[in-house]
Backbone as CSV, one residue per row, in Angstrom:
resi,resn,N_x,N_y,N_z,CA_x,CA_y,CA_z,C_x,C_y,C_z
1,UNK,-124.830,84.805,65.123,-123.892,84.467,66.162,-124.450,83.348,67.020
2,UNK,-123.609,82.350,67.380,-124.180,81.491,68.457,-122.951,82.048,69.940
3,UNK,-124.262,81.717,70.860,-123.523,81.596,72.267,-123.889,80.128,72.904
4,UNK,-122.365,80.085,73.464,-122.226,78.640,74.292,-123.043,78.651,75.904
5,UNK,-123.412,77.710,76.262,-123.850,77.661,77.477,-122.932,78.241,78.658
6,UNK,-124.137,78.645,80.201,-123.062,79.017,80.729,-121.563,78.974,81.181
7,UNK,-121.918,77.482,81.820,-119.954,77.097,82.057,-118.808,77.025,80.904
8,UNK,-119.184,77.403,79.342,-118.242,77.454,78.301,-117.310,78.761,78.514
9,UNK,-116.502,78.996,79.004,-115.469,80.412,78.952,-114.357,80.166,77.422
10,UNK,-114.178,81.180,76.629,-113.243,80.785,75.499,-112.282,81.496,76.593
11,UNK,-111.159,81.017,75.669,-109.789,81.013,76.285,-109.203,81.757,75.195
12,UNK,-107.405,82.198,75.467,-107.078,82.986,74.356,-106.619,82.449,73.111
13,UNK,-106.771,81.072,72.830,-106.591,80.267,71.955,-108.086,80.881,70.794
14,UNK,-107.958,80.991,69.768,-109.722,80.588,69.139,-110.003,79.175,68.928
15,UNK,-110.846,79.258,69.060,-111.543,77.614,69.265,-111.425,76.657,70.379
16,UNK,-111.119,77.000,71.221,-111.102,76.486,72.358,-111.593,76.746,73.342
17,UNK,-112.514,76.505,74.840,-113.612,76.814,75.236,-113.574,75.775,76.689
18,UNK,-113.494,76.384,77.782,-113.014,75.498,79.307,-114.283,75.801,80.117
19,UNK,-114.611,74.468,80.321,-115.806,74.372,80.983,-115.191,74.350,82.582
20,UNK,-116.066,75.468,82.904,-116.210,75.767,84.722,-116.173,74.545,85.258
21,UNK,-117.503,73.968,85.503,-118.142,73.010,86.328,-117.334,71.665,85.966
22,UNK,-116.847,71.206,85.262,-116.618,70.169,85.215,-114.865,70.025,84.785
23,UNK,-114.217,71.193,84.738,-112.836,71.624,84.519,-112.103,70.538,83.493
24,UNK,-113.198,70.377,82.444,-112.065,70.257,81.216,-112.131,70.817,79.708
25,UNK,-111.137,71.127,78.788,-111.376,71.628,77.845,-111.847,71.297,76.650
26,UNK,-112.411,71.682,76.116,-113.686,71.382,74.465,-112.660,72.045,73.670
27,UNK,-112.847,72.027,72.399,-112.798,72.537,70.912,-113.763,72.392,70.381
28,UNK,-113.902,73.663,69.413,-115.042,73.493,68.155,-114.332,73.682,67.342
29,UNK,-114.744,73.073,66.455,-113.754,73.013,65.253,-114.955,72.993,64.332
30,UNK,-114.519,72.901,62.614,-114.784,72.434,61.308,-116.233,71.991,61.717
31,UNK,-116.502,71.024,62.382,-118.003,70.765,61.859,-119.165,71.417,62.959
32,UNK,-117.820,71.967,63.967,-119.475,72.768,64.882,-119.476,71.823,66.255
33,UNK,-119.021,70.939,66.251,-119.545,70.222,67.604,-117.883,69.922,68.422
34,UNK,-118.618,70.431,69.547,-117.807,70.344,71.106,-117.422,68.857,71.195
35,UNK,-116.118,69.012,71.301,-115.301,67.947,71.745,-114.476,68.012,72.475
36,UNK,-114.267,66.850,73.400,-113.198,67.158,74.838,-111.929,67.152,74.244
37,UNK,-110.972,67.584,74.631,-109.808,66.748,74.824,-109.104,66.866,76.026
38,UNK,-107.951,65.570,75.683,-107.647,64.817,77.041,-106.358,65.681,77.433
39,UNK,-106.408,65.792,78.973,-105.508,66.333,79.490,-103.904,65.625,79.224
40,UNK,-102.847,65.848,79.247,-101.161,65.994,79.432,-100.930,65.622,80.648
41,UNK,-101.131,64.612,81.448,-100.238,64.052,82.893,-98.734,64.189,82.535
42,UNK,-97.857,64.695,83.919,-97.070,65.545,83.780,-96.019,64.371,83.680
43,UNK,-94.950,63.897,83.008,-94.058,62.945,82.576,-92.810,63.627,82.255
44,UNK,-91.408,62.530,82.220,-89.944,62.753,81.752,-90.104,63.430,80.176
45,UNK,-90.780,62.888,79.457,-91.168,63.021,78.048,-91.365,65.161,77.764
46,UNK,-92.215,65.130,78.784,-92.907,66.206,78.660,-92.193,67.836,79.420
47,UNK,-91.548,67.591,80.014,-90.607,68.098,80.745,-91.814,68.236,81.681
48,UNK,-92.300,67.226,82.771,-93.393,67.210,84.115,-94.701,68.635,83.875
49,UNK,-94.770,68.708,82.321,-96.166,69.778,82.177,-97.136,68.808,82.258
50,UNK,-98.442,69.406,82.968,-99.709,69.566,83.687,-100.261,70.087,82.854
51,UNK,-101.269,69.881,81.768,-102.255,70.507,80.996,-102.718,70.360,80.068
52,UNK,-102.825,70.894,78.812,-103.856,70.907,77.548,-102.710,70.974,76.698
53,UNK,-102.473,70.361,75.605,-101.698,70.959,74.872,-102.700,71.143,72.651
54,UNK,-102.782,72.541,72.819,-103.664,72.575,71.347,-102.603,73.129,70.492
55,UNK,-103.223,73.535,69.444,-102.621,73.938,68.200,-103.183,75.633,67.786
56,UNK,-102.748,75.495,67.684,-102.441,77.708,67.445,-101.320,77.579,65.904
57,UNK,-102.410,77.857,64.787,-101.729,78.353,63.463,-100.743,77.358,62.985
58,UNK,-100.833,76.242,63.374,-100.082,74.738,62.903,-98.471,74.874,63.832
59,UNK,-98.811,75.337,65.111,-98.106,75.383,65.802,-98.652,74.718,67.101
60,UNK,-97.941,73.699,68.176,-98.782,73.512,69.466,-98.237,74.162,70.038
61,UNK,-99.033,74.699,71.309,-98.964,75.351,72.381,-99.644,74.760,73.508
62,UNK,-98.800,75.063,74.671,-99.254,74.549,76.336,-100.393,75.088,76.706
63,UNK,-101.437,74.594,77.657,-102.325,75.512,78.469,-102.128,74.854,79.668
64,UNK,-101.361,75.435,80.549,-101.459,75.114,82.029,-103.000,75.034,82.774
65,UNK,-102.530,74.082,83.620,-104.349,73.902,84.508,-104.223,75.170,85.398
66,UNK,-102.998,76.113,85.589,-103.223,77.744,86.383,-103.951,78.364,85.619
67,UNK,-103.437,78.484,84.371,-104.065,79.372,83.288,-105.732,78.841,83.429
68,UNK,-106.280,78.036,82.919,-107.540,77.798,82.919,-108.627,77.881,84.006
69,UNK,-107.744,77.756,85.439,-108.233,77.865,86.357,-108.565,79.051,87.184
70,UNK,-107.807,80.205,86.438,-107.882,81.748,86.816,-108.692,82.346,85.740
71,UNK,-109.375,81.517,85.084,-110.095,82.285,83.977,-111.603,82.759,84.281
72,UNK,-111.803,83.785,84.312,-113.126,84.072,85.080,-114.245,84.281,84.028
73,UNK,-115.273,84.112,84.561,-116.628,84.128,83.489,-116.890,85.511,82.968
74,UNK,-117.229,85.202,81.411,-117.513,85.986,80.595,-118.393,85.586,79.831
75,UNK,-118.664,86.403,78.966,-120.098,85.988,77.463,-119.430,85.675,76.446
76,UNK,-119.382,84.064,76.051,-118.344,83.559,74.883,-119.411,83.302,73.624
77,UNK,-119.067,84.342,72.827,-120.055,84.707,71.372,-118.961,83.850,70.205
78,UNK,-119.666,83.457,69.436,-119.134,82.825,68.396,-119.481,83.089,66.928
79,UNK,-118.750,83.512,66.618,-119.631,84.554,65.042,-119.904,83.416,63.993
80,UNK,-120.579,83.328,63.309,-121.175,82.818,62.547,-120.274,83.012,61.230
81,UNK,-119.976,81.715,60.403,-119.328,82.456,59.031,-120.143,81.737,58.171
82,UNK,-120.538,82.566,56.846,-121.099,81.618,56.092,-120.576,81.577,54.736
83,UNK,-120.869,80.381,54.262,-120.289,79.715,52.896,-120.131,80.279,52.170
């Protein structure tokens, strides 16, 4: 199993992981390494959503900056799969 550093909290997405201190969200994906992605400024396009938008099962889904911001610290374990 690996564990992420402290400010990594997973979220209820898998693979996705919101850093405390610096309030933006990572993915791990396929090769293992943390990557940001960029927030959703709220626009006509978008119907004025504020947030993250990832992918859940080849579906996207919203993450509001409430949601992430009420997320309180926990121990985010990451199981190991092997080949």
């Amino acid at each position: 199993m690996v564990t992420l550093p402290k400010p990594f909290i997973s979220i209820s997405y898998p693979g996705y992981f919101w850093n405390t201190e610096t309030k933006t969200l990572f993915t791990l994906k396929g090769a293992g390494v943390l990557r940001q992605l960029t927030i959703s400024k709220p626009s006509h396009f978008n119907h004025y959503f504020s947030g993250y938008v990832v992918s859940h099962h080849g579906y996207r889904r919203k993450v509001s900056m409430e949601y992430l911001n009420s997320l309180k610290d926990h121990h985010s374990v990451i199981p190991m799969i092997k080949p």
